[in-house]
Predicted model as a PDB file, atoms N, CA, C, CB and O in Angstrom, pLDDT in the B-factor column:
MODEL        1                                                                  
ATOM      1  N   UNK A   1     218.651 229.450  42.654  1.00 85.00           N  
ATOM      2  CA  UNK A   1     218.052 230.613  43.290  1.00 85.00           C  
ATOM      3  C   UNK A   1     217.528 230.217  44.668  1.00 85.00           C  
ATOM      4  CB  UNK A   1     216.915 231.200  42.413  1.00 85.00           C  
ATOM      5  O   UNK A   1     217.154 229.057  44.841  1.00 85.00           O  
ATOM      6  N   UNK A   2     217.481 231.049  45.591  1.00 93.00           N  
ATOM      7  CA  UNK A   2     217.250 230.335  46.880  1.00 93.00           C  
ATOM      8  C   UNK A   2     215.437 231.074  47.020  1.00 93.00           C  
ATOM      9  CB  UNK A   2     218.713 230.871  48.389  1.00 93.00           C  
ATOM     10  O   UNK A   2     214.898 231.898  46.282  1.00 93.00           O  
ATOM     11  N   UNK A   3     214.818 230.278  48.426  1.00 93.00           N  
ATOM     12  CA  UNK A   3     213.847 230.446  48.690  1.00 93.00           C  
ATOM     13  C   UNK A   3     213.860 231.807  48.729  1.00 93.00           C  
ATOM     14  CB  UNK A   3     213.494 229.781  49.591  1.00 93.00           C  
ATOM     15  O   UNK A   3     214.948 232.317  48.996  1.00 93.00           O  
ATOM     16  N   UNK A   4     212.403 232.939  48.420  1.00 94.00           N  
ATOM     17  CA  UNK A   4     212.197 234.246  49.183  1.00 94.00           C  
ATOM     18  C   UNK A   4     211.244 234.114  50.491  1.00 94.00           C  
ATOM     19  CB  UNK A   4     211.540 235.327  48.169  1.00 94.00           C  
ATOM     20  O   UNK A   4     210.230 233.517  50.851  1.00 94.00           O  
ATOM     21  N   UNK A   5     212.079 234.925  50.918  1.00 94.00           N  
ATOM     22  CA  UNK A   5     211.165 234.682  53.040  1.00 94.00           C  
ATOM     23  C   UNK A   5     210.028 235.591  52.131  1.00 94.00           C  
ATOM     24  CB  UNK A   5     212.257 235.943  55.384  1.00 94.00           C  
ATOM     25  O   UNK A   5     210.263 236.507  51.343  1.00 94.00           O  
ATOM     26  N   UNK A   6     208.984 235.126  52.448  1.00 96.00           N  
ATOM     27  CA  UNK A   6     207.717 236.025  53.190  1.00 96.00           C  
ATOM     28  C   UNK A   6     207.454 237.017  54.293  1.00 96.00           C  
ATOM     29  CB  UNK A   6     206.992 235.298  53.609  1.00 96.00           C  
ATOM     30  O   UNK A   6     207.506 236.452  55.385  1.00 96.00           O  
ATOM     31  N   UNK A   7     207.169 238.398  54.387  1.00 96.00           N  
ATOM     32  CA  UNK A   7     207.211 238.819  55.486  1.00 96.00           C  
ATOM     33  C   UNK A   7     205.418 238.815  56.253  1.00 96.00           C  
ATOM     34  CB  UNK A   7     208.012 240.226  55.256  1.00 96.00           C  
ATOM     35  O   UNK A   7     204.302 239.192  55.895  1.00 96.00           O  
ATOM     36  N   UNK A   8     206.031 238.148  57.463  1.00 96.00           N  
ATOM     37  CA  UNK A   8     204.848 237.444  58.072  1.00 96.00           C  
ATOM     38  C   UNK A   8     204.027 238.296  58.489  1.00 96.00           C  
ATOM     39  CB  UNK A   8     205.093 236.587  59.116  1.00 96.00           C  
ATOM     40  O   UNK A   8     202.851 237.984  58.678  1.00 96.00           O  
ATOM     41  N   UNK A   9     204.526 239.628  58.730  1.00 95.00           N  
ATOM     42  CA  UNK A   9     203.363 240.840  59.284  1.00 95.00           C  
ATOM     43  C   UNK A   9     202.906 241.241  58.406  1.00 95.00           C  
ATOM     44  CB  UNK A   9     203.700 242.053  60.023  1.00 95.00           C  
ATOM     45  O   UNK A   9     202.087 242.095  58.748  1.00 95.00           O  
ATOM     46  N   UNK A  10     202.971 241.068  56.876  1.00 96.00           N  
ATOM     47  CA  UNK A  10     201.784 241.150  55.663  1.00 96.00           C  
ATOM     48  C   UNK A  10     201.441 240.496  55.916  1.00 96.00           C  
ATOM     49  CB  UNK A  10     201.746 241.132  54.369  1.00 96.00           C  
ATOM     50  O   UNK A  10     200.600 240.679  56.796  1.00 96.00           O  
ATOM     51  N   UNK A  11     201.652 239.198  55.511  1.00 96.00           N  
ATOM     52  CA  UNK A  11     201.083 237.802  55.395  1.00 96.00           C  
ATOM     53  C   UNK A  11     199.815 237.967  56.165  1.00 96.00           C  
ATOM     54  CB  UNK A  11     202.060 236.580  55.999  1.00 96.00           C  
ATOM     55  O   UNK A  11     198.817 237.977  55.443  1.00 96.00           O  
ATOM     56  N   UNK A  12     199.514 238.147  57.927  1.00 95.00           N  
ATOM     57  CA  UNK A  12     198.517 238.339  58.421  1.00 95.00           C  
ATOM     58  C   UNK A  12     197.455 239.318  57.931  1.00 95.00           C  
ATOM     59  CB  UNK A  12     198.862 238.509  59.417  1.00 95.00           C  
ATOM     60  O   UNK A  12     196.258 239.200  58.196  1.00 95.00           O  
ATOM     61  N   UNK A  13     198.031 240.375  57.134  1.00 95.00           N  
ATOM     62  CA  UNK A  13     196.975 241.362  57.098  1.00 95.00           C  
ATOM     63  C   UNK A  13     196.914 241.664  55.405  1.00 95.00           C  
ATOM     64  CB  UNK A  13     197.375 242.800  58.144  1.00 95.00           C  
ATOM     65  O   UNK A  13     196.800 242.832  55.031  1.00 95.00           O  
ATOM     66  N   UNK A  14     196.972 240.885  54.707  1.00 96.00           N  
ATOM     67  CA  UNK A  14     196.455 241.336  52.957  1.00 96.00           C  
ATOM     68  C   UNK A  14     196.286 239.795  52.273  1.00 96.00           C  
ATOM     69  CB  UNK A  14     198.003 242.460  51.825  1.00 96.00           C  
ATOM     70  O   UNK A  14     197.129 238.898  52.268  1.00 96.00           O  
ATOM     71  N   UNK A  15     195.317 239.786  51.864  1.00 96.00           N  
ATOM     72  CA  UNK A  15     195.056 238.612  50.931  1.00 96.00           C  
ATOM     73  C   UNK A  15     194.514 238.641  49.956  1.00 96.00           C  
ATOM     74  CB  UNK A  15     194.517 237.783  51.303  1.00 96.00           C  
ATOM     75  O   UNK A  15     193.677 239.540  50.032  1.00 96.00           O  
ATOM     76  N   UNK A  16     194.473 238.004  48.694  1.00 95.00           N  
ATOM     77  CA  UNK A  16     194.077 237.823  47.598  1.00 95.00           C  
ATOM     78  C   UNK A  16     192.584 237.641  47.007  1.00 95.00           C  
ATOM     79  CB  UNK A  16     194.713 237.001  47.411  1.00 95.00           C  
ATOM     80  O   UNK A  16     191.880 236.690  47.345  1.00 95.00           O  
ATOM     81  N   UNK A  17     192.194 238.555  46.168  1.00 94.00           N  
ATOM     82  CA  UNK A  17     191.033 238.252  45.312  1.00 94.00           C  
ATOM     83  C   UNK A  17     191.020 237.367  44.514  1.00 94.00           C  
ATOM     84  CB  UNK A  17     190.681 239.093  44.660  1.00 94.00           C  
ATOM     85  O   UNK A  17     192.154 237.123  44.102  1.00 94.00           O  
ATOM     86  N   UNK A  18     190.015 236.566  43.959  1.00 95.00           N  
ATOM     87  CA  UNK A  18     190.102 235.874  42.869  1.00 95.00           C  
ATOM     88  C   UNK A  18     190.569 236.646  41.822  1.00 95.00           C  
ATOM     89  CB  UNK A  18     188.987 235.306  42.589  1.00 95.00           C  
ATOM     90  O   UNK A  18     191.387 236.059  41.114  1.00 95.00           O  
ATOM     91  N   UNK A  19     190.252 237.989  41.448  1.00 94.00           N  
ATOM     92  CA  UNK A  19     190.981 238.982  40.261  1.00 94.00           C  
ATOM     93  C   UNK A  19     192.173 238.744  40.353  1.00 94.00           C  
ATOM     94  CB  UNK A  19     190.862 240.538  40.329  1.00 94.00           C  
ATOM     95  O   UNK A  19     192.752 238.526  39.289  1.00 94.00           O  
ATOM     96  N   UNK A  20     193.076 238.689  41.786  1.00 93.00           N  
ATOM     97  CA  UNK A  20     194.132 239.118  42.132  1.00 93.00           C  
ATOM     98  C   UNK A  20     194.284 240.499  42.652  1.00 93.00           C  
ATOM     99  CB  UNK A  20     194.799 238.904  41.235  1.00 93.00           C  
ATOM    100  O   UNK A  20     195.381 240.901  43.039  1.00 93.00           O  
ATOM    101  N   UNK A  21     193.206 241.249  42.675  1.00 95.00           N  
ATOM    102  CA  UNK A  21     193.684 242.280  43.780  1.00 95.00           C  
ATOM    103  C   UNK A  21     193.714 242.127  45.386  1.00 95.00           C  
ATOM    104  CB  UNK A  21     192.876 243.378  43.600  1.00 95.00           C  
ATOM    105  O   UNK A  21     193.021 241.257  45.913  1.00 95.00           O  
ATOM    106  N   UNK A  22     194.638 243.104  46.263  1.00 96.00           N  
ATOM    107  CA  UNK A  22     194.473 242.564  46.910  1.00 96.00           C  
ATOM    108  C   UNK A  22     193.500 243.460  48.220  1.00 96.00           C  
ATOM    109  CB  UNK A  22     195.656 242.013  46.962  1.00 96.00           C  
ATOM    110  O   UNK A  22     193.092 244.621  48.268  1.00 96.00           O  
ATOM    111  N   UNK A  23     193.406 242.482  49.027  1.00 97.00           N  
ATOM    112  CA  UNK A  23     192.324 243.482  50.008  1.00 97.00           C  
ATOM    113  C   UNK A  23     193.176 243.443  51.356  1.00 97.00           C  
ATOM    114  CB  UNK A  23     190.442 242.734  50.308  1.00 97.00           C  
ATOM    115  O   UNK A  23     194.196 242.790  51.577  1.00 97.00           O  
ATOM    116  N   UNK A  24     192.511 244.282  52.170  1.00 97.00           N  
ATOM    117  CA  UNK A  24     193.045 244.783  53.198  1.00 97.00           C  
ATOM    118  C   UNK A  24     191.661 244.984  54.238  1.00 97.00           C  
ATOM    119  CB  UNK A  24     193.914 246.112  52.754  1.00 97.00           C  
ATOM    120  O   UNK A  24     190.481 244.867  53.906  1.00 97.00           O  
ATOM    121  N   UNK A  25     192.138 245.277  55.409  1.00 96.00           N  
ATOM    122  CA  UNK A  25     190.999 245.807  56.126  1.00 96.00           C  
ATOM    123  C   UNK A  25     191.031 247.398  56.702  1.00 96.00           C  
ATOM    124  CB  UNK A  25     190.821 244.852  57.287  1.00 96.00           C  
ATOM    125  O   UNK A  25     192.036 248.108  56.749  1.00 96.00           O  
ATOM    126  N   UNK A  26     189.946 247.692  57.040  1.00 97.00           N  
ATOM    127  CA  UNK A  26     189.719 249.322  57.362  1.00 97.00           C  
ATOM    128  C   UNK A  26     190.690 249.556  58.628  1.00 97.00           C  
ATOM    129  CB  UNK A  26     187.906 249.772  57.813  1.00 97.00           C  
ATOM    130  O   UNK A  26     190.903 248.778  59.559  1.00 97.00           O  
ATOM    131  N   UNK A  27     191.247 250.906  58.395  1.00 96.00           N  
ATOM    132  CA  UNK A  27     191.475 251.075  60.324  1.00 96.00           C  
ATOM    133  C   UNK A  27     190.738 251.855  61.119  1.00 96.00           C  
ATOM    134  CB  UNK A  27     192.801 251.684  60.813  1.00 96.00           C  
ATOM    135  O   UNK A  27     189.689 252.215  60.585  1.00 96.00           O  
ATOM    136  N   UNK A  28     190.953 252.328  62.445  1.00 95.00           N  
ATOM    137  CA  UNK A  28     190.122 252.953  63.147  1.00 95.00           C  
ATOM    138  C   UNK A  28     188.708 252.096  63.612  1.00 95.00           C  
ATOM    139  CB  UNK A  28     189.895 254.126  62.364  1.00 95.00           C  
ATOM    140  O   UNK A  28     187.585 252.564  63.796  1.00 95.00           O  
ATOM    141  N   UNK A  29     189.232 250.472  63.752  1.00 95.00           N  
ATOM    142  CA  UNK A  29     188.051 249.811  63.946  1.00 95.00           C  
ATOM    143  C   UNK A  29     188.451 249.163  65.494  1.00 95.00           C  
ATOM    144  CB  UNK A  29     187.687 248.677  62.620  1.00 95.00           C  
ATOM    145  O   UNK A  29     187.642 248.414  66.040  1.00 95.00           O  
ATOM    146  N   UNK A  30     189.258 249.375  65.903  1.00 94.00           N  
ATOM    147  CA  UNK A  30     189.974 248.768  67.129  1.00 94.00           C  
ATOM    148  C   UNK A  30     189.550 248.917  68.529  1.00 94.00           C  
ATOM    149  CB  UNK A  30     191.212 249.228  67.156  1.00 94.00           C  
ATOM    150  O   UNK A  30     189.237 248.013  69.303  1.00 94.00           O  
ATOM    151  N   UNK A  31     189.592 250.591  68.818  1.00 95.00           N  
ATOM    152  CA  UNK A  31     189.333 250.984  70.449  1.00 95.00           C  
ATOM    153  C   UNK A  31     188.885 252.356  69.712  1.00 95.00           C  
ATOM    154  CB  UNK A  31     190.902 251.003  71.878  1.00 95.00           C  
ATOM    155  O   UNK A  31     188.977 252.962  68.644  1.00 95.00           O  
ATOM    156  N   UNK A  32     188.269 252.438  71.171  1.00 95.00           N  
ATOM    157  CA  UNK A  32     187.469 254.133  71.580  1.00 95.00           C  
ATOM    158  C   UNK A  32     186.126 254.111  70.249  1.00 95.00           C  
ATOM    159  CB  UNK A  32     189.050 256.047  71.194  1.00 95.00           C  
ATOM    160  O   UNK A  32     185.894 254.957  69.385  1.00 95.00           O  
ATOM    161  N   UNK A  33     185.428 252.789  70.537  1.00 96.00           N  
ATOM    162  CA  UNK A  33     184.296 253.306  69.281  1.00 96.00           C  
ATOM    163  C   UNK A  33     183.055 253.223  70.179  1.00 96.00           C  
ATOM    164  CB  UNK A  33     184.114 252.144  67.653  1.00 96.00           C  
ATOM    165  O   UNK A  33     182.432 252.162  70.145  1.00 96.00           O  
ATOM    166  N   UNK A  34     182.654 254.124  70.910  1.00 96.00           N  
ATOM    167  CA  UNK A  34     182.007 254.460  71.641  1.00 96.00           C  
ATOM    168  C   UNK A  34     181.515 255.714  71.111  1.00 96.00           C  
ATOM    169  CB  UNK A  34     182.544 254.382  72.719  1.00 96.00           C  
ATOM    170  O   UNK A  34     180.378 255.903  71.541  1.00 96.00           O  
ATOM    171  N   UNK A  35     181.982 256.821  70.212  1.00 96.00           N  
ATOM    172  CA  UNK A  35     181.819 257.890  69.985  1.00 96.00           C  
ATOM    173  C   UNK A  35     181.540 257.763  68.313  1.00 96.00           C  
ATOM    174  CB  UNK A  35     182.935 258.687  70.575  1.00 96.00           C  
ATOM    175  O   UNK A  35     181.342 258.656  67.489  1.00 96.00           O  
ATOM    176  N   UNK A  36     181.601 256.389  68.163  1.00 97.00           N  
ATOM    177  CA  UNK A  36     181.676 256.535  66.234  1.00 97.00           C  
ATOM    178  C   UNK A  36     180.232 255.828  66.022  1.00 97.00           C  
ATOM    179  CB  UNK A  36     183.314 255.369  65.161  1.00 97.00           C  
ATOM    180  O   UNK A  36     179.763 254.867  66.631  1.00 97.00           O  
ATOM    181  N   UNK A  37     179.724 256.527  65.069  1.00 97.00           N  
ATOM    182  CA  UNK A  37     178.176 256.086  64.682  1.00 97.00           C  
ATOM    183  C   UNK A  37     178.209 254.538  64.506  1.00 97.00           C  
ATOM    184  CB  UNK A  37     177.583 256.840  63.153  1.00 97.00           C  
ATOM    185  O   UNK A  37     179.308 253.986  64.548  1.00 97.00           O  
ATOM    186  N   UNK A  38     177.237 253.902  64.339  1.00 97.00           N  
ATOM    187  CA  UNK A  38     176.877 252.606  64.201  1.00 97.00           C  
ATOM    188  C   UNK A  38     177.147 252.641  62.777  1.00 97.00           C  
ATOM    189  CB  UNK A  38     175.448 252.170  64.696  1.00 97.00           C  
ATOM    190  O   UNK A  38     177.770 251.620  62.486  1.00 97.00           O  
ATOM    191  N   UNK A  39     176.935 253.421  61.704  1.00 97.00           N  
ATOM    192  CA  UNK A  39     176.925 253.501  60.390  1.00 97.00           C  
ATOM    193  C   UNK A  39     178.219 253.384  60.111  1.00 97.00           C  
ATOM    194  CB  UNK A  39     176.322 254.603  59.853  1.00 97.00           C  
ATOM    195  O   UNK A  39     178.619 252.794  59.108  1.00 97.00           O  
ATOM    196  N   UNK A  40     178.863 253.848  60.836  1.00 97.00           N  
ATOM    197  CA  UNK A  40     180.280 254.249  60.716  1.00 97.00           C  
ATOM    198  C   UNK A  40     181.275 253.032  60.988  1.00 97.00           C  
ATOM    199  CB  UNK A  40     180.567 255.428  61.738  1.00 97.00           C  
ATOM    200  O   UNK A  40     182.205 252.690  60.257  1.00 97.00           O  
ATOM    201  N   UNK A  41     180.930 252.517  62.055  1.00 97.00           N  
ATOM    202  CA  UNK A  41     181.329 251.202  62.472  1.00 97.00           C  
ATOM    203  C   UNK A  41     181.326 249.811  61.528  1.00 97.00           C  
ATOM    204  CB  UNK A  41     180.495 250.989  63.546  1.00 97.00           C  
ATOM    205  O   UNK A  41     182.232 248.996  61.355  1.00 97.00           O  
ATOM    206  N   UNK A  42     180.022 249.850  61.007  1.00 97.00           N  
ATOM    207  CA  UNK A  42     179.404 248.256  59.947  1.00 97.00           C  
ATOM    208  C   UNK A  42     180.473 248.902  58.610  1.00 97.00           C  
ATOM    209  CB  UNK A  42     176.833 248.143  59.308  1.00 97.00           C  
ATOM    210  O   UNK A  42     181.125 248.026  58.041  1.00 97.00           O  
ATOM    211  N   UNK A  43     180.671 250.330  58.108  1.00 97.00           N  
ATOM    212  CA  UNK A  43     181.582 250.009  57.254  1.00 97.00           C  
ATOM    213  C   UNK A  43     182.806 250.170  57.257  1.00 97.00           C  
ATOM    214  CB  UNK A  43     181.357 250.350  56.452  1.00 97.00           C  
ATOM    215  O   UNK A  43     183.450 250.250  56.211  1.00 97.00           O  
ATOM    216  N   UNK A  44     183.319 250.244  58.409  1.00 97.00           N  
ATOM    217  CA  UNK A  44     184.623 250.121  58.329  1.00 97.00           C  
ATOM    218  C   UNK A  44     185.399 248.542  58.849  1.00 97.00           C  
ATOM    219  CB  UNK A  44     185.055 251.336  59.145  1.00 97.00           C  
ATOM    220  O   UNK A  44     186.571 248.277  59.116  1.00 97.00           O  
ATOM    221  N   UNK A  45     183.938 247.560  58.838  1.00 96.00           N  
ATOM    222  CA  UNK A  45     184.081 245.924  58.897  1.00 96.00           C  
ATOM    223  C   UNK A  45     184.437 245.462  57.536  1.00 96.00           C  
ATOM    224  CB  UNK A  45     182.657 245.118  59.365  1.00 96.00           C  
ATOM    225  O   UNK A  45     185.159 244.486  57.332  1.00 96.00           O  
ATOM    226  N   UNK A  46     183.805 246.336  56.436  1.00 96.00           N  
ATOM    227  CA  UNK A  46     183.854 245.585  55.498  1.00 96.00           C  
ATOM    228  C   UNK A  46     185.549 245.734  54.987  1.00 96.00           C  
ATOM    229  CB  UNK A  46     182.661 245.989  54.494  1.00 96.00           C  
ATOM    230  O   UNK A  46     186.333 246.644  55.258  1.00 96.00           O  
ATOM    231  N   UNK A  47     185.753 244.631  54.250  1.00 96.00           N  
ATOM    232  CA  UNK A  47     187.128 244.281  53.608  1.00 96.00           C  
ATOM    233  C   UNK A  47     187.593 245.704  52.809  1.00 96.00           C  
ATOM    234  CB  UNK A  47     186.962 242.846  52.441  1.00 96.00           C  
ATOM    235  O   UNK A  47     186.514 246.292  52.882  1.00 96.00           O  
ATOM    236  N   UNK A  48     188.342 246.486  52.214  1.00 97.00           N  
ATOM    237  CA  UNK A  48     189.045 247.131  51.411  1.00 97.00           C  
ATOM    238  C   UNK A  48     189.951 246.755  50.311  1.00 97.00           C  
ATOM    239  CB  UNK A  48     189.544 247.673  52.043  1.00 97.00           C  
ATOM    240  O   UNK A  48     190.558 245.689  50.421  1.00 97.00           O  
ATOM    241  N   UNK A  49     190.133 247.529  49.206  1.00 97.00           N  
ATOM    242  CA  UNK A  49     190.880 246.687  47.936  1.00 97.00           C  
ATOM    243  C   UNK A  49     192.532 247.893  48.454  1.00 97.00           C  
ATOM    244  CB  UNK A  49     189.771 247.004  45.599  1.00 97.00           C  
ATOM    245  O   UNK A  49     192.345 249.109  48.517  1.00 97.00           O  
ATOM    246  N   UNK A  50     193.536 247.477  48.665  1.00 96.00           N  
ATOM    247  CA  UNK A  50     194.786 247.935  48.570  1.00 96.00           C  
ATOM    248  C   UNK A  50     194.732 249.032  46.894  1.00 96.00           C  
ATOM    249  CB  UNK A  50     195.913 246.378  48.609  1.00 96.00           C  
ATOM    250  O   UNK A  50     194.268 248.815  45.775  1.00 96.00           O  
ATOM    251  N   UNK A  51     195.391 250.089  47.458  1.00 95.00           N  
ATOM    252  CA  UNK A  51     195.320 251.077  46.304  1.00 95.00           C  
ATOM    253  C   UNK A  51     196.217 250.557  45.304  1.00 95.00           C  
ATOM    254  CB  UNK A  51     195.720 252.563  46.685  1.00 95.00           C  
ATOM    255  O   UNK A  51     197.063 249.735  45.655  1.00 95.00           O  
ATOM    256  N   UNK A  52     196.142 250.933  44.091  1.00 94.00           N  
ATOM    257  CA  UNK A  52     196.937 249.854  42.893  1.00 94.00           C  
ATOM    258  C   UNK A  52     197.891 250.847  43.242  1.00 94.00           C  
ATOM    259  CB  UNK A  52     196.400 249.532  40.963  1.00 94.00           C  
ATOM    260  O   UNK A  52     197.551 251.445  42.221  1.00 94.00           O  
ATOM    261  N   UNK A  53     198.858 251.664  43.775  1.00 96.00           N  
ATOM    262  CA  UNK A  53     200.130 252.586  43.747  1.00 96.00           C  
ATOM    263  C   UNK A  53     200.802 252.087  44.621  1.00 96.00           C  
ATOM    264  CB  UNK A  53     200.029 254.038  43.988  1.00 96.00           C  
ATOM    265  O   UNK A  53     202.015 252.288  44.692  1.00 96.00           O  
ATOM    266  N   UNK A  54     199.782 250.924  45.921  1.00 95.00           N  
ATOM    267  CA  UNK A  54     200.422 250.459  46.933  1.00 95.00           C  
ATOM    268  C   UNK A  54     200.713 249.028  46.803  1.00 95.00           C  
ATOM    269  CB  UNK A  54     199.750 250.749  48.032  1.00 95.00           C  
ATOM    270  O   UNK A  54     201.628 248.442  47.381  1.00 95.00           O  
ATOM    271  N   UNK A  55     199.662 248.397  45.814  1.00 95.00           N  
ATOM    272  CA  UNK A  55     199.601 246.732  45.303  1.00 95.00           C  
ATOM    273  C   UNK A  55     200.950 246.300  45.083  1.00 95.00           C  
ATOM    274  CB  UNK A  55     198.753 246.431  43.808  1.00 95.00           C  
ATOM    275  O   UNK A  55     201.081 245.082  45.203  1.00 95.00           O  
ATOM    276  N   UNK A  56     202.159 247.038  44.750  1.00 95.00           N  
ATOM    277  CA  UNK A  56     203.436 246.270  44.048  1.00 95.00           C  
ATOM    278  C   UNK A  56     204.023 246.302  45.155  1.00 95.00           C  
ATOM    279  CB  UNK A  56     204.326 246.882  42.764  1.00 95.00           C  
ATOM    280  O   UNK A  56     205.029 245.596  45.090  1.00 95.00           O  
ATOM    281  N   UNK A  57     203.848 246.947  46.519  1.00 96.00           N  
ATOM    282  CA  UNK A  57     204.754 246.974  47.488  1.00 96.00           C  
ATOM    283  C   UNK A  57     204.192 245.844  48.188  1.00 96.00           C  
ATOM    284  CB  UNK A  57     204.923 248.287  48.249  1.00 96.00           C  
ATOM    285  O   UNK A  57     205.035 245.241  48.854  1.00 96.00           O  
ATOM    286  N   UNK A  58     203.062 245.390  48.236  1.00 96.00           N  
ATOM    287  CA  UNK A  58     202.342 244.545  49.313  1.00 96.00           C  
ATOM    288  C   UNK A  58     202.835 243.041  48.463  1.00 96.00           C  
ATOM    289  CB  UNK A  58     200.304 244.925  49.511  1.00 96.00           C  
ATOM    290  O   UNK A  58     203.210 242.019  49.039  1.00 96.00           O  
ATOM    291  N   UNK A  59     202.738 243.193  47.218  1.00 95.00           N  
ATOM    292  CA  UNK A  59     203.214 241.679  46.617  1.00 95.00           C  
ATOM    293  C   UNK A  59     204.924 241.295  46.632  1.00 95.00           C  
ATOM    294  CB  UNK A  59     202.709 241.631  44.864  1.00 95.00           C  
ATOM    295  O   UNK A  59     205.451 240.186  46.535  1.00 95.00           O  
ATOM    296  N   UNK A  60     205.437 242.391  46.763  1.00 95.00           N  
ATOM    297  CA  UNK A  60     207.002 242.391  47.114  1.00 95.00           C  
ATOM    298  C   UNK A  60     207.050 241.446  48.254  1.00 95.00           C  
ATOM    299  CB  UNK A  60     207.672 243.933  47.559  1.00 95.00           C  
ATOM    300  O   UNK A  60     207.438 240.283  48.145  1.00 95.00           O  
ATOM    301  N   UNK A  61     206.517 242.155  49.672  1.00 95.00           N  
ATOM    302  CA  UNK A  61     206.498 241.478  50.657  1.00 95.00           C  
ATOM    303  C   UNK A  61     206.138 240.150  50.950  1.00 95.00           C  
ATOM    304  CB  UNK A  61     206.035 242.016  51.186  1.00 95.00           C  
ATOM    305  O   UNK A  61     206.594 239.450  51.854  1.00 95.00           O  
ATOM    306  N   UNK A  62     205.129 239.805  49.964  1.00 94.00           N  
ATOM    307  CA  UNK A  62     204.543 238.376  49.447  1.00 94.00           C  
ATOM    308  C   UNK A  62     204.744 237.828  48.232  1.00 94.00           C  
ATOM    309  CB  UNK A  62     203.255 238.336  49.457  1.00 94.00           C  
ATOM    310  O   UNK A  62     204.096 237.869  47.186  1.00 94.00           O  
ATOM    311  N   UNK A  63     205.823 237.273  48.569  1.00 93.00           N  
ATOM    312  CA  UNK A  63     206.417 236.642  46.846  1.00 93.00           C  
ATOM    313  C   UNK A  63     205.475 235.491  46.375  1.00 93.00           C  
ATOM    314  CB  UNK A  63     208.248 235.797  46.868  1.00 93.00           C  
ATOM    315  O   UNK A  63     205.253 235.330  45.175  1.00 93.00           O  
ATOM    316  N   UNK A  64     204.929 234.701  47.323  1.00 91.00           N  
ATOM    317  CA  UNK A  64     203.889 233.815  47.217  1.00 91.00           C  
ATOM    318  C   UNK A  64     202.705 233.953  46.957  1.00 91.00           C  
ATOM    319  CB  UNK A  64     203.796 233.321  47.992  1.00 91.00           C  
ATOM    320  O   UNK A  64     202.273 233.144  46.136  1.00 91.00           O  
ATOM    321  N   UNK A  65     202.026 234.660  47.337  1.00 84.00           N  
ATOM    322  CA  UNK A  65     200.341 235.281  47.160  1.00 84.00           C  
ATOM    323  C   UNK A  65     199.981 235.164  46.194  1.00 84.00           C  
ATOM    324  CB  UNK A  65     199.941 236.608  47.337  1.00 84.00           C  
ATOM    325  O   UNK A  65     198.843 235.539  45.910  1.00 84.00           O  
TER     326      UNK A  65                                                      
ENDMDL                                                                          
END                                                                             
């Protein structure tokens, strides 16, 4: 059986829980936050868990993880 590539533009952006779920980060944290509350801002820092309907597509892409 030969190696599976990894696709490297997941790879940067989803990683593993100790559970094994996996997390992700918020969007809308990038540009133009000048107009978004401070409240609004601190939680969209925090990490996110990938929705379990989306989890089998993100581990596809990461045969390794």
């Amino acid at each position: 059986m030969p190696k599976l590539k990894t696709r490297r533009s997941a790879a940067k952006r989803f990683r593993k829980t100790g559970s094994g779920k996996i997390m992700r980060r918020h969007a809308f944290k990038n540009h133009l936050l000048q107009h978004k509350s401070p409240k609004r801002k601190r939680q969209l820092s925090n990490p996110a868990l990938v929705d379990e309907r989306d989890a089998e597509n993100v581990r596809l892409m990461l045969p390794y993880l």
